[in-house]
N, C-alpha and C positions, 0 to 999 in steps of 0.2 A: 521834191517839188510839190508843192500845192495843186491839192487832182479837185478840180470844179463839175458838179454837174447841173447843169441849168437847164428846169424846168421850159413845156412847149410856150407859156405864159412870158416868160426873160426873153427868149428867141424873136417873138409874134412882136413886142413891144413897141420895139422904132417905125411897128405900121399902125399903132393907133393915135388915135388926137392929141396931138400937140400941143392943142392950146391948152390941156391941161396941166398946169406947174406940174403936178407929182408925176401924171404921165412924161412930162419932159424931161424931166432930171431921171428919170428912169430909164428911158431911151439913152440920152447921152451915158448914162453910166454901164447899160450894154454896148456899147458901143465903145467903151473904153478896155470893156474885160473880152469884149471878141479881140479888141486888138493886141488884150493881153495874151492871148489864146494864139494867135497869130505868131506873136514872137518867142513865143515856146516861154512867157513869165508864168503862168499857170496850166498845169495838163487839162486836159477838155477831157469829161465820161460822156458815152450817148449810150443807148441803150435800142434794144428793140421793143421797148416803150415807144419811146420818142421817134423811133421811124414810122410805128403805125401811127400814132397819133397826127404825125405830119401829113401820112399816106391820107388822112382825111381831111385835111384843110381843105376847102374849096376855095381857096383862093391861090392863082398858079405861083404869082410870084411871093408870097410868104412860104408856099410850100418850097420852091427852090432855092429859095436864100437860104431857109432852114438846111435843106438838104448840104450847101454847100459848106456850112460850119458844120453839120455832124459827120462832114469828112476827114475835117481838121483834129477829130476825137483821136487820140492815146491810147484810150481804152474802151471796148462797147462790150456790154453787159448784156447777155440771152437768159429770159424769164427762165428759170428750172421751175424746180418744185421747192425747191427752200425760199425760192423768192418769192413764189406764188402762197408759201403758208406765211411768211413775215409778212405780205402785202394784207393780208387775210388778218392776220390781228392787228394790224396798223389801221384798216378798218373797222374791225370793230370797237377801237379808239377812238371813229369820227371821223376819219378822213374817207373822204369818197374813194372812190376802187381806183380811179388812172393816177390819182396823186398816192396812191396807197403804194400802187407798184414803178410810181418813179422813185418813191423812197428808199424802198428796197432795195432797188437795183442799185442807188445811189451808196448805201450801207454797205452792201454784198463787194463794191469795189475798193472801200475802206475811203470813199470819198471824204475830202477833207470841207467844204461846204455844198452844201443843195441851194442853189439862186435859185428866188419864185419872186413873182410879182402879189403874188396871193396874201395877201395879209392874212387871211382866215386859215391859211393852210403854215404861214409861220408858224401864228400863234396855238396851233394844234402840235407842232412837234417839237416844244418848247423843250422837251422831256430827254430828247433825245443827245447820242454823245455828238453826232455827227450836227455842223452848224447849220439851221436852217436862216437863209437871211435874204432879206431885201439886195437889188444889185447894186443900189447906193451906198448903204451900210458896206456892204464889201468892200466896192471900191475904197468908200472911206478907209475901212480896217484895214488893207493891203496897201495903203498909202500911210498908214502909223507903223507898219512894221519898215518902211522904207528908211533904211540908216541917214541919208542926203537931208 
C-alpha cells in the first residue's frame, strides 16, 4: 500500500482562504487524500514531529482536527539520532530544521510520498528517492494509477 506522510502545512490547509484558486484546489485535494486515508486507500505516517508541531498551533480547532487524522496514522515515527543526523544534513542542503526532520522521519519509514503545501520545500528536495509533491499533484498521480 502507498504509506503518505503529510506535512503540518497539507493538514492546516482547508482553514486558510479560500478565495484563493490554488489555496482551494489545495484544500479540496486534502480533503480527498484524508478521505483516502480514511478508507485505508493510502497508509497515513505521523511522526512526533508533527504532534509537537501541532502541540503549538494556537489555534484550538486546527490543532484538533490535526490531532484527529494523526490518529488515523499506520505508522508514527520517534526522532532517534539517525533521524536527528539525516535532519541535520537535509539542512545543511537548505531546508529549515522542522521541514528538515519531517523529511527524515518521512525517509526513516520508507515513505512512499511527503505531501507539503510548500513549494520552496518541493523544490528543495527535488534530489531526493522519496516523492516530494504538492496534494494536487498527487491526487492527480493516484488517480493515473487508477485502472477504471
Amino acid at each position: 500500500m502507498t504509506k503518505v506522510y503529510l506535512d503540518t502545512s497539507t493538514y492546516n490547509r482547508p482553514f486558510d482562504d479560500q478565495t484563493q484558486p490554488k489555496i482551494f484546489l489545495e484544500s479540496q485535494a486534502v480533503v480527498i487524500i484524508l478521505q483516502m486515508i480514511e478508507v485505508k486507500g493510502v497508509e497515513l505516517i505521523s511522526s512526533s514531529v508533527l504532534e509537537y508541531e501541532n502541540s503549538r498551533n494556537p489555534y484550538p480547532i486546527k490543532q484538533e482536527a490535526m490531532n484527529r487524522y494523526l490518529q488515523l496514522a499506520d505508522l508514527r515515527q520517534e526522532v532517534d539520532e539517525a533521524i536527528s543526523q539525516r535532519a541535520k544534513e537535509l539542512e545543511d542542503n537548505g531546508l529549515k530544521a522542522i521541514d528538515a526532520l519531517h523529511v527524515a522521519c518521512a525517509e526513516a519509514v520508507d515513505s512512499d510520498y511527503f505531501i507539503t503545501c510548500d513549494k520552496r520545500l518541493i523544490n528543495h528536495c527535488m534530489g531526493l528517492t522519496m516523492k516530494v509533491i504538492n496534494p494536487v499533484d498527487f491526487v492527480l498521480e493516484m488517480s493515473n494509477d487508477d485502472p477504471s
